[in-house]
TORTOR-739416 format. One record per residue (C-alpha): x, y, z. Coordinates in steps of 0.02 Angstrom, whole numbers, plus 50000, padded with zeros to 5 digits. Each point is the difference from the previous one (the first is absolute). Example, Ala and Ser with C-alpha at 12.3 -4.5 7.8 and 13.67 -1.06 7.14 Angstrom:
<pts>
506154977550390
500695017249967
</pts>
This chain:
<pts>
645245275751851
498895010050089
498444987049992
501284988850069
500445008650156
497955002650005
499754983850021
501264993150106
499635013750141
498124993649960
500744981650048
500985006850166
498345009350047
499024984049964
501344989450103
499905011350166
498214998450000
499634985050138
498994985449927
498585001750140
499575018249902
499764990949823
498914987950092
498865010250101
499775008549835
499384983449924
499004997050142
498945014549973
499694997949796
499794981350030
498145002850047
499725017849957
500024994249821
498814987650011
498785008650127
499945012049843
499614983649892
498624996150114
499155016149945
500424994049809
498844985550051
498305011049925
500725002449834
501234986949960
499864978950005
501154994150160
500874990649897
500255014849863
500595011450158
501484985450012
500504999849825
499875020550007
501255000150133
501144988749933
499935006149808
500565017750070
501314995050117
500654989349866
500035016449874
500955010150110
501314988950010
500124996449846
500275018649970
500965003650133
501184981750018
499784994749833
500354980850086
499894989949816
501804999449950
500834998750176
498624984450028
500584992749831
501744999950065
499884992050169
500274983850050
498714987750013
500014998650169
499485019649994
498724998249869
499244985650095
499905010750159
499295015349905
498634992949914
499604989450166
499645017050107
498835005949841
499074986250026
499815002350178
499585020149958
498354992349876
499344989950119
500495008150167
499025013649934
498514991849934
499864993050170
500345016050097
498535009649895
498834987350023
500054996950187
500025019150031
498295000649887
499374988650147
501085003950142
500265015650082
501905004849963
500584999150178
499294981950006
501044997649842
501505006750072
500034991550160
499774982549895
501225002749877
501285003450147
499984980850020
501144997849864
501435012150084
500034992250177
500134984249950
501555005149879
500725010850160
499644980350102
501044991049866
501245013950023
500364996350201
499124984950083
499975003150189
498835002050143
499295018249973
499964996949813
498404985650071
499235014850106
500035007249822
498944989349917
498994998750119
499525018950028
499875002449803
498924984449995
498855007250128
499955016649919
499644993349816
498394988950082
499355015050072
500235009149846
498994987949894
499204988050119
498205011249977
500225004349817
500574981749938
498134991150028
499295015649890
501305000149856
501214984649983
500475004549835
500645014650048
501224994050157
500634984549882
500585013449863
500555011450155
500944983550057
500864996749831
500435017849980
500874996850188
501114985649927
500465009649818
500355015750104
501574989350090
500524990249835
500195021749949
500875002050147
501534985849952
499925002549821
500105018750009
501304997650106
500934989549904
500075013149861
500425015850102
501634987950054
500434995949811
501615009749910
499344996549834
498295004149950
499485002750166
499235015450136
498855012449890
500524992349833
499594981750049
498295006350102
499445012049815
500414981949902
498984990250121
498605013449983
499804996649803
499824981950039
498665004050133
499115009949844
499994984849894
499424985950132
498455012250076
499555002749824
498844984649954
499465003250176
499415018949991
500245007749820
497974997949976
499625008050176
500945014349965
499385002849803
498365012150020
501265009850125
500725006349826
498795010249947
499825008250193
501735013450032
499625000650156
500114982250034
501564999349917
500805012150074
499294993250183
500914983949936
501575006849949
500105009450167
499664983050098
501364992349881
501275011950069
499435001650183
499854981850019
501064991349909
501585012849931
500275011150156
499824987050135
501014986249908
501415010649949
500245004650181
499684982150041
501554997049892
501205014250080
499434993050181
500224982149951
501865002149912
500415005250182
499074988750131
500104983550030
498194990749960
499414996250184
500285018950030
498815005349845
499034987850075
499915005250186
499715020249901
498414992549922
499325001950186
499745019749927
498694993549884
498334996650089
500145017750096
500245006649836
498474991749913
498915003350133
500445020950011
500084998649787
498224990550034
499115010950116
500615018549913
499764993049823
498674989349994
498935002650181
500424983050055
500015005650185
500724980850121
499084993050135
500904996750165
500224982549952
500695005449826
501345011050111
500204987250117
500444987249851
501195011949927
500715004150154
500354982150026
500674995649819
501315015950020
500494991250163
500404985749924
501405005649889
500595012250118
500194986050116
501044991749825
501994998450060
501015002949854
501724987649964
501305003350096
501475010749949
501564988749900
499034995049866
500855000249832
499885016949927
499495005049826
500315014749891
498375006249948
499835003149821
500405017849958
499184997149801
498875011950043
501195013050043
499435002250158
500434988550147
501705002350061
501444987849963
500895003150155
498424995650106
500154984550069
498284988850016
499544983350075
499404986249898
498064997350013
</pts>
């Protein structure tokens, strides 16, 4: 009885915290994490970092959600949607630690913001939503526009990390919005998948970090930084926000890379790289959400967090 009343007064406290807290909390362990992996660089594979990071994340879920049975005994629908974001979490992150091997990670940042304004444009098509695009266009060209000649590879992967990062955006969205299998549980489910797509990808990279503990343990704290912390408050932000808001929020993460990037790992901007930034921010702050009367949705309150009574717009 007692754990009961524990837990539900956790749940009340969780419900009266406001979404825009759970997702400036993401914003700042979204790149932290990885500015950490960066520094993994010298004693792991890139591609062994990626696997490290997933294979962790995916072991504390497993502890913690234990997501097996409840995927088992979901609709298809659900399973379909669960093993779809785990394939996005493989490759999204195969991309995202090979650009930032050849991109600085405020570069990164400001390219993978593409994906987000153009989800926040679908969201509301009018004039200032063109002014939009337009400033976050000029800001990503600036960003790259000297570093593309010297290292293509790196802006394509930086690109296709851009257009995974917004397929995570729906599909995680999808799940914090589910009743059955879906917030926490459906994200720790998704996560296992994730493990067994980057697999072929990364297992040998990350092999001869085995016999190193300290590279293992680097890993497993990348594993939870980047990919256990950020998306669980991804998930408590998301079961309370309509999409195009998230979206329009992502405007948090350049500022965030490039701080994370310059006290981390001395990646100090130029005046263009501020001005770029500067210009990509502007762009989805200039992003006008969807009017008010859209049809609401309960949020999914699996996760015993999000609150049933709080009412939130469709994305």
């Amino acid at each position: 009885m007692a754990m009961t009343h524990l837990r539900q007064a956790s749940k009340e406290r969780g419900a009266n915290v406001p979404p825009q807290v759970y997702f400036v909390g993401s914003a700042i362990f979204h790149y932290l994490g990885p500015s950490f992996a960066v520094l993994l660089f010298a004693r792991v594979d890139v591609l062994g970092v990626a696997w490290l990071r997933i294979a962790s994340a995916a072991l504390v879920f497993a502890v913690w959600r234990r997501p097996w049975r409840g995927f088992l005994a979901t609709d298809r629908r659900g399973q379909t949607l669960i093993v779809a974001l785990g394939a996005v979490f493989a490759v999204m992150n195969v991309c995202f630690y090979i650009s930032i091997d050849r991109l600085p990670l405020a570069t990164v940042a400001a390219i993978e913001f593409i994906g987000p304004i153009l989800l926040a444009l679908i969201a509301a098509r009018i004039g200032r939503n063109i002014a939009a695009v337009i400033a976050a266009t000029a800001g990503v060209l600036l960003l790259t526009h000297a570093r593309a000649a010297g290292d293509p590879l790196g802006v394509a992967f930086a690109f296709g990390n851009a257009a995974l990062f917004a397929m995570y955006i729906i599909l995680a969205h999808r799940v914090s919005r589910r009743s059955s299998m879906g917030g926490i549980d459906g994200l720790a489910a998704a996560m296992m998948f994730g493990l067994i797509f980057v697999t072929p990808i990364g297992f040998m990279g990350a092999v001869h970090a085995f016999s190193d503990p300290i590279a293992i343990a680097a890993g497993i704290g990348v594993g939870v930084s980047s990919s256990v912390i950020p998306y669980v408050f991804d998930q408590l932000a998301m079961a309370r926000l309509p999409r195009s808001t998230y979206a329009l929020f992502v405007a948090l993460l350049p500022a965030t890379a490039t701080i994370i990037g310059v006290i981390v790992l001395r990646q100090l901007p130029s005046v263009t790289d501020l001005i770029g930034i500067a210009l990509v921010m502007l762009g989805v702050g200039l992003h006008k959400s969807d009017p008010p009367g859209k049809r609401a949705e309960r949020p999914n309150v699996a996760h015993g967090i999000a609150s049933a009574s709080a009412p939130v717009r469709a994305a």
